[in-house]
C-alpha positions as CSV (number, residue, x, y, z in Angstrom):
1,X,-21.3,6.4,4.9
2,X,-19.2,9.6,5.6
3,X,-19.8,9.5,9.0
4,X,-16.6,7.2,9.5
5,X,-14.5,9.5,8.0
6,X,-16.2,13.0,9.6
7,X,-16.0,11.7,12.5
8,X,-12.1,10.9,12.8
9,X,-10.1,13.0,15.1
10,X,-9.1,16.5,14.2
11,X,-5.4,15.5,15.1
12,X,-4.8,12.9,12.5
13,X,-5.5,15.2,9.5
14,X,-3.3,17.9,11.0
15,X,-0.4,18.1,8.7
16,X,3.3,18.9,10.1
17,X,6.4,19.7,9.0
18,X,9.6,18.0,10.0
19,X,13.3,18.5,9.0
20,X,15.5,16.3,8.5
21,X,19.1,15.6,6.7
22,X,19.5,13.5,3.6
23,X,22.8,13.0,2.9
24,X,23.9,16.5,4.6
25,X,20.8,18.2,2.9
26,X,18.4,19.8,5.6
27,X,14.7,19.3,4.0
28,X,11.5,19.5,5.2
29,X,8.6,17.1,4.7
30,X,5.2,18.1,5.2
31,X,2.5,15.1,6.1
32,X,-0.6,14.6,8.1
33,X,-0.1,13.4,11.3
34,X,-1.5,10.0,10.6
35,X,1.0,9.6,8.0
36,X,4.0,10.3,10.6
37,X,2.3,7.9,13.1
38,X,2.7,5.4,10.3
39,X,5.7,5.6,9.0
40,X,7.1,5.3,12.8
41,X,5.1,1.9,13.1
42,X,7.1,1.2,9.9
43,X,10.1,2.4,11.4
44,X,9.9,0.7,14.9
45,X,9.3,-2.6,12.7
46,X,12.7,-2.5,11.6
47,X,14.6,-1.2,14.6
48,X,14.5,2.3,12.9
49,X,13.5,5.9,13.9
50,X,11.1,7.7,11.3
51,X,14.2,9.8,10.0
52,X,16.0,6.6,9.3
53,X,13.5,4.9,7.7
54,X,12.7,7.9,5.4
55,X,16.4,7.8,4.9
56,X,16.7,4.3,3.5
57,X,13.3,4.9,1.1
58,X,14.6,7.8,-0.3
59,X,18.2,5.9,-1.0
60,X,15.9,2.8,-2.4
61,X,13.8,4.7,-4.6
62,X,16.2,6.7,-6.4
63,X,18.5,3.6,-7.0
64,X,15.3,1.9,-8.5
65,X,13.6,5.1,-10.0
66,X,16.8,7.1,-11.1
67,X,14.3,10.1,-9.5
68,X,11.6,11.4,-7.3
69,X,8.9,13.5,-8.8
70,X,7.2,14.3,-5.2
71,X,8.7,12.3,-2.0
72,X,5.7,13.6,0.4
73,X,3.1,11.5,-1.8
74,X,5.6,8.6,-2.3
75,X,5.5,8.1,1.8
76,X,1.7,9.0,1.7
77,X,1.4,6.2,-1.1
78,X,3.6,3.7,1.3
79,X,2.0,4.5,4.3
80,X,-1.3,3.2,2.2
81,X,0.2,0.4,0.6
82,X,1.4,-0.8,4.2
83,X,-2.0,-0.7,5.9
84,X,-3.5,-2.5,2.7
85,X,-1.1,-5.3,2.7
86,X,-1.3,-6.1,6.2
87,X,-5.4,-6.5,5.5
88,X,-4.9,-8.5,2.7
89,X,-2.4,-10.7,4.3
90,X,0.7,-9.9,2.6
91,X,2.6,-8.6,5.7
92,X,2.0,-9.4,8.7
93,X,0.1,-7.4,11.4
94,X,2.2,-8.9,14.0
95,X,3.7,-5.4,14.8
96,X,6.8,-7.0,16.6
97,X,7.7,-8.9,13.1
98,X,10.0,-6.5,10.7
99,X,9.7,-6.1,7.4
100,X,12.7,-6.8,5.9
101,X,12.2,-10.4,6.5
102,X,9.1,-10.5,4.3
103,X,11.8,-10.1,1.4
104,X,14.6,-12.6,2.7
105,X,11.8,-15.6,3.4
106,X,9.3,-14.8,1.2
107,X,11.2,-13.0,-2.2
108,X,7.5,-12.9,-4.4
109,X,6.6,-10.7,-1.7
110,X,9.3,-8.1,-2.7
111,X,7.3,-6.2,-5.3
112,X,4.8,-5.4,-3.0
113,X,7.8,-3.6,-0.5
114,X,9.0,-1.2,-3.1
């Protein structure tokens, strides 16, 4: 069973640190790379780059939450939640469709976006 996972490259589990400004504050975020690699699919999506997009969920989520407890395991959690919806047919896996027309045509769908 744990060969599937053993066996993965080295390189996705690698973790990295980028910088980046939110709202004039430099921070640093530290994820594995296949966690990056994701949220850029995400990004692209939506006509984004990965800063952007980590922008906007950071904006999103403290207008809904008030807060953020711990940001790097809010992207790890929507990197997950991304790849799960797209197997269960949710979103689609049609890479060149963005997300933010899951909410406008299909608003039941929203929940599973935050």
């Amino acid at each position: 069973m744990c060969e599937i996972f053993v066996k993965a490259d080295p390189g996705l589990y690698e973790s990295k640190a980028r910088s980046l400004r939110l709202h004039g504050v430099v921070t640093s975020i530290r994820l594995e790379k296949l966690f990056w690699l994701t949220l850029q699919e995400i990004a692209e999506r939506d006509g984004m780059n990965t800063n952007q997009l980590i922008t906007r969920l950071y904006d999103e989520l403290i207008e809904y939450r008030g807060h953020i407890d711990n940001f790097s395991s809010f992207l790890r959690v929507c990197c997950l939640r991304y790849t799960s919806l797209m197997v269960e047919g949710d979103i689609s896996t049609n890479k060149n469709l963005p997300l933010a027309g899951v909410r406008e045509s299909q608003p039941e769908m929203a929940r599973f976006l935050i």
